[in-house]
Chimera marker file (.cmm) of the C-alpha trace (Angstrom):
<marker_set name="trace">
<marker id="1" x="-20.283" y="6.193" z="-2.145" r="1" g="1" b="0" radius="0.5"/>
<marker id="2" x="-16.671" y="5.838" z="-3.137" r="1" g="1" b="0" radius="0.5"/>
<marker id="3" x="-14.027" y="5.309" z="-0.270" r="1" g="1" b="0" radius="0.5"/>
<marker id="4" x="-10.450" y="6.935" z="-1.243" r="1" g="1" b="0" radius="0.5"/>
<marker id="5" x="-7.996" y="4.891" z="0.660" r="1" g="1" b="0" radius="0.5"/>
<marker id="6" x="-5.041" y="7.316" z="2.149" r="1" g="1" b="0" radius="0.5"/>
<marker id="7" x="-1.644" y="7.299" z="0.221" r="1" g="1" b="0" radius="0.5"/>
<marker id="8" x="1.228" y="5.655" z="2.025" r="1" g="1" b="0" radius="0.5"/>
<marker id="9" x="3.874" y="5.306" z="-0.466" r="1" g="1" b="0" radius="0.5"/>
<marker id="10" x="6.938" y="5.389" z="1.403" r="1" g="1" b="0" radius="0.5"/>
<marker id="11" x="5.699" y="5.525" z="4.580" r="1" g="1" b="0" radius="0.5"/>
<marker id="12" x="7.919" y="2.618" z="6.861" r="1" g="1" b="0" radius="0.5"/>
<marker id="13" x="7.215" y="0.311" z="9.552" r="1" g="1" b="0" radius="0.5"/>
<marker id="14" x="9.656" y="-1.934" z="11.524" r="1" g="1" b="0" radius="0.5"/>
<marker id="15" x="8.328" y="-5.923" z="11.387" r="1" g="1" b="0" radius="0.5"/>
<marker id="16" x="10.231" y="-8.554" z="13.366" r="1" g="1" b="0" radius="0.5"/>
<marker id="17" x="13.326" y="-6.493" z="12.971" r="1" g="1" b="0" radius="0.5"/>
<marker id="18" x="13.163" y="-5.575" z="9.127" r="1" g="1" b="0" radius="0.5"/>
<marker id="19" x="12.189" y="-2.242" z="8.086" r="1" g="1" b="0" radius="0.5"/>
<marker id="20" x="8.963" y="-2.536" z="5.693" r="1" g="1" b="0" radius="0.5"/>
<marker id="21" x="8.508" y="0.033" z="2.991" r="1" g="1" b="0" radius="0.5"/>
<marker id="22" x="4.581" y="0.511" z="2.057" r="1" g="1" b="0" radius="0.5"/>
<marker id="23" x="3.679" y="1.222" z="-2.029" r="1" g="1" b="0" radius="0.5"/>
<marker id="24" x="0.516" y="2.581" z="-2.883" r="1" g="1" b="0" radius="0.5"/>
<marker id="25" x="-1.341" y="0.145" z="-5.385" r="1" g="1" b="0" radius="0.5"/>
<marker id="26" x="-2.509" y="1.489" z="-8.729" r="1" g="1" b="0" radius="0.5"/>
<marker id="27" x="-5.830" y="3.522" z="-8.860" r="1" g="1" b="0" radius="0.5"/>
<marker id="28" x="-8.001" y="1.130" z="-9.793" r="1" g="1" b="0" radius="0.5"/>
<marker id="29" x="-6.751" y="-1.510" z="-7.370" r="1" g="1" b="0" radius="0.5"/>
<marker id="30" x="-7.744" y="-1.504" z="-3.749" r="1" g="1" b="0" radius="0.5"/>
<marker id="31" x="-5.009" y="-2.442" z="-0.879" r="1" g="1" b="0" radius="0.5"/>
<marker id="32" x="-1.149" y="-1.814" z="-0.007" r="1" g="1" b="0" radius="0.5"/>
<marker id="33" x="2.217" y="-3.735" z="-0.996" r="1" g="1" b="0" radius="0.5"/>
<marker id="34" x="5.333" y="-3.997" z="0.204" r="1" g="1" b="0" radius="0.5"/>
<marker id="35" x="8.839" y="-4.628" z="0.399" r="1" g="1" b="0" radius="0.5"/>
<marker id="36" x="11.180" y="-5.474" z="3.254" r="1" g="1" b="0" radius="0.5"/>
<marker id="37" x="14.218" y="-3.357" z="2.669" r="1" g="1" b="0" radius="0.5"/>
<marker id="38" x="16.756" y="-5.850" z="3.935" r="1" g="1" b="0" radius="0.5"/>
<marker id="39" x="15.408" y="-8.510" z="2.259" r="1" g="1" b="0" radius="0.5"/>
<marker id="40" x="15.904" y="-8.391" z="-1.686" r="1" g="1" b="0" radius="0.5"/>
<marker id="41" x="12.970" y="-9.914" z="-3.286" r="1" g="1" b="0" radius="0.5"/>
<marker id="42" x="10.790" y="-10.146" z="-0.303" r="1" g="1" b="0" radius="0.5"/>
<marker id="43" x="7.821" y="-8.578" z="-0.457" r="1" g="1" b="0" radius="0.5"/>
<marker id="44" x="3.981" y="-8.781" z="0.345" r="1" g="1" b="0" radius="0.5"/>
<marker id="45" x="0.588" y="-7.079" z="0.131" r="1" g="1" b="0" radius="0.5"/>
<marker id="46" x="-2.689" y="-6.663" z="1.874" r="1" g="1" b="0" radius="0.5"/>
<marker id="47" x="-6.193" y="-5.360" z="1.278" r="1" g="1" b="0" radius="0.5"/>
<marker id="48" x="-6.100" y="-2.857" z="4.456" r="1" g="1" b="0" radius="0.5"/>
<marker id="49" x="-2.771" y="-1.700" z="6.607" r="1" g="1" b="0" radius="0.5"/>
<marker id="50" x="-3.574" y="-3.936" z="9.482" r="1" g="1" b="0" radius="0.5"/>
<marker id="51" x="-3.681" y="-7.522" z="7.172" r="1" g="1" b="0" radius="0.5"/>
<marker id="52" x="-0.352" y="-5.998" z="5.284" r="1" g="1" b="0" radius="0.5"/>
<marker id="53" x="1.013" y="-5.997" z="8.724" r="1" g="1" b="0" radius="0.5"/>
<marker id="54" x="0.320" y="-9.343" z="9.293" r="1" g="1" b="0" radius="0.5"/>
<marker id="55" x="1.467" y="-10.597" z="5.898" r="1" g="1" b="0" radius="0.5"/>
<marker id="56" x="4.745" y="-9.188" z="6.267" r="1" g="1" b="0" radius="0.5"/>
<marker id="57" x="5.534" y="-10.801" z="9.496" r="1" g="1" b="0" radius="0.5"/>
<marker id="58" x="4.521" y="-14.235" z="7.959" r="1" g="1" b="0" radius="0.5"/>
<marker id="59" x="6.126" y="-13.234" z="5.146" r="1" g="1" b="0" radius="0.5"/>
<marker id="60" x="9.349" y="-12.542" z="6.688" r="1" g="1" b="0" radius="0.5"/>
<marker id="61" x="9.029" y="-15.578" z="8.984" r="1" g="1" b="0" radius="0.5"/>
<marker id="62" x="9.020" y="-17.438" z="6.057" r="1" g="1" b="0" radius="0.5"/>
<marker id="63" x="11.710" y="-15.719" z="3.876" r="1" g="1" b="0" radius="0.5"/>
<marker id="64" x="14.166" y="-16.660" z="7.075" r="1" g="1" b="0" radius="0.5"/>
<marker id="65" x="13.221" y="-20.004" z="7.230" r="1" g="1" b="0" radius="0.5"/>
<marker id="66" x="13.823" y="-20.662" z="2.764" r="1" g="1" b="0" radius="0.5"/>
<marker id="67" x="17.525" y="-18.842" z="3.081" r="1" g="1" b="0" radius="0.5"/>
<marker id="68" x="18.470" y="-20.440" z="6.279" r="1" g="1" b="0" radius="0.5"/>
<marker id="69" x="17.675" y="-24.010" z="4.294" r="1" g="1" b="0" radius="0.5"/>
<marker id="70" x="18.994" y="-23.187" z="1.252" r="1" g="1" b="0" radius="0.5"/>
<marker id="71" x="22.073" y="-20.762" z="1.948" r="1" g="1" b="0" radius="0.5"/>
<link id1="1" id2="2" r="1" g="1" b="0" radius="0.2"/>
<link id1="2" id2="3" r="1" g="1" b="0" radius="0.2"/>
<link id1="3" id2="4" r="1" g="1" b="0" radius="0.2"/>
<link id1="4" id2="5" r="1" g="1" b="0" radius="0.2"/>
<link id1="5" id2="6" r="1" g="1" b="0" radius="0.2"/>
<link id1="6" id2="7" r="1" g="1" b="0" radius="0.2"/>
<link id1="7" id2="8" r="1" g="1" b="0" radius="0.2"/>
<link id1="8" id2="9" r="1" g="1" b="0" radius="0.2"/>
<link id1="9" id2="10" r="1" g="1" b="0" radius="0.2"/>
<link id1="10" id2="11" r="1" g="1" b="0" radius="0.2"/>
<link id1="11" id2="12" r="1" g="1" b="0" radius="0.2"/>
<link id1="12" id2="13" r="1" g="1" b="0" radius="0.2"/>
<link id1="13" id2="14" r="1" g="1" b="0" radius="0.2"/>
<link id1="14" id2="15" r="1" g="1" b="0" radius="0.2"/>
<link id1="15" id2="16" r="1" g="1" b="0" radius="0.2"/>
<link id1="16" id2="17" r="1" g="1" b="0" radius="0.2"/>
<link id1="17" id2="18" r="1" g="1" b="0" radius="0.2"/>
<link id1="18" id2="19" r="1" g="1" b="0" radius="0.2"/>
<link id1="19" id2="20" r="1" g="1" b="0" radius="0.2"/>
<link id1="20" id2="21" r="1" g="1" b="0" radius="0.2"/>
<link id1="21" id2="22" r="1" g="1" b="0" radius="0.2"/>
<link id1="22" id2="23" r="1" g="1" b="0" radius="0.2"/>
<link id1="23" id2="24" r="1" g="1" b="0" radius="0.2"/>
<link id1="24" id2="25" r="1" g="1" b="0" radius="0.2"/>
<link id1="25" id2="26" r="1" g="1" b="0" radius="0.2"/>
<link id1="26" id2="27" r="1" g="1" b="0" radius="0.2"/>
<link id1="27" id2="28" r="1" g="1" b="0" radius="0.2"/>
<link id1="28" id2="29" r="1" g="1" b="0" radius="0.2"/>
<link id1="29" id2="30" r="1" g="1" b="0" radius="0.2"/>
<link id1="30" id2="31" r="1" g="1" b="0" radius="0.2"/>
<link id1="31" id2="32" r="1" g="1" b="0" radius="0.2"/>
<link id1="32" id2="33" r="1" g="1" b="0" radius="0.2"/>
<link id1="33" id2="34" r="1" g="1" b="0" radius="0.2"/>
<link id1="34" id2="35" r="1" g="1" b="0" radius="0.2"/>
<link id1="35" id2="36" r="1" g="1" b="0" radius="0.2"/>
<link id1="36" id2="37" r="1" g="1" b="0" radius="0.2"/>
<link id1="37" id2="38" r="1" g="1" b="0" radius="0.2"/>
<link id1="38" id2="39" r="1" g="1" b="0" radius="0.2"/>
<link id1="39" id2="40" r="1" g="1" b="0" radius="0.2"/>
<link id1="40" id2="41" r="1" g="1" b="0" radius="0.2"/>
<link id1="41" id2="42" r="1" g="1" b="0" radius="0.2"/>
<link id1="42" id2="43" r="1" g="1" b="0" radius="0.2"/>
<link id1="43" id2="44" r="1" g="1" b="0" radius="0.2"/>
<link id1="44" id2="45" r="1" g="1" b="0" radius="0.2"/>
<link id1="45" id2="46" r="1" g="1" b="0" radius="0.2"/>
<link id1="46" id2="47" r="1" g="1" b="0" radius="0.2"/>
<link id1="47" id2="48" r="1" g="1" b="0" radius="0.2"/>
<link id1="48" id2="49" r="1" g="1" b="0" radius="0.2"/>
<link id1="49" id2="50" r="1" g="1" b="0" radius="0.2"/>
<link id1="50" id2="51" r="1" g="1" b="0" radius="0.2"/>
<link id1="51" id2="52" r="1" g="1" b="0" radius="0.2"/>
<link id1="52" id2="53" r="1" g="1" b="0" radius="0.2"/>
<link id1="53" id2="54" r="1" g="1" b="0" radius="0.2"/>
<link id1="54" id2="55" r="1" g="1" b="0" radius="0.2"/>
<link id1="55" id2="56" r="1" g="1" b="0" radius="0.2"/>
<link id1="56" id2="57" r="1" g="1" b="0" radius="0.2"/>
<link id1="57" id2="58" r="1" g="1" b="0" radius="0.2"/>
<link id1="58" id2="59" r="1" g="1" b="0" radius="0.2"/>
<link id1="59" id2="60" r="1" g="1" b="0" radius="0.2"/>
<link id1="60" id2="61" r="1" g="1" b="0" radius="0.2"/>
<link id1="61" id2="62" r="1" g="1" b="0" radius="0.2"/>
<link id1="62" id2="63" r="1" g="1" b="0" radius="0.2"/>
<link id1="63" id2="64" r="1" g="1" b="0" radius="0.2"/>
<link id1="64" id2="65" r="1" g="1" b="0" radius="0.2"/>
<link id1="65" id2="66" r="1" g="1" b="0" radius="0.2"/>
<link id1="66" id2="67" r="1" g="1" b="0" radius="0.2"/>
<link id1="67" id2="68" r="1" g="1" b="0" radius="0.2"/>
<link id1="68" id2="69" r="1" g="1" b="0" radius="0.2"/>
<link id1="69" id2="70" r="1" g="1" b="0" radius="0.2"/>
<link id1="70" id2="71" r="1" g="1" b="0" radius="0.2"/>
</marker_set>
């Protein structure tokens, strides 16, 4: 039995502050990815919705921390 993960290209969710855009993967690849809007270049991606959450507030935790050393 296949499992057809929901699309949520587009969809948005607000992480430490930052809004989060979500991209659907391609077809044949399981998961989510995505970008933090304010944050040019800074970007993540998880298998389900709830470990892309995660990622993207260690991900911005550690985006802050690079561009606050190196300015």
């Amino acid at each position: 039995m296949t499992t057809v993960k929901p699309s949520m290209e587009g969809t948005t969710f607000t992480c430490s502050g930052y809004t989060v855009q979500i991209h659907d993967t391609e077809e044949d690849e399981t998961g989510y990815w995505a970008e933090v809007v304010e944050l040019p270049g800074c970007c993540t991606q998880g298998e389900t919705l709830e470990e892309l959450k995660e990622n993207a507030e260690d991900v911005i935790e550690g985006f802050l921390e690079i561009s606050t050393q190196n300015p």
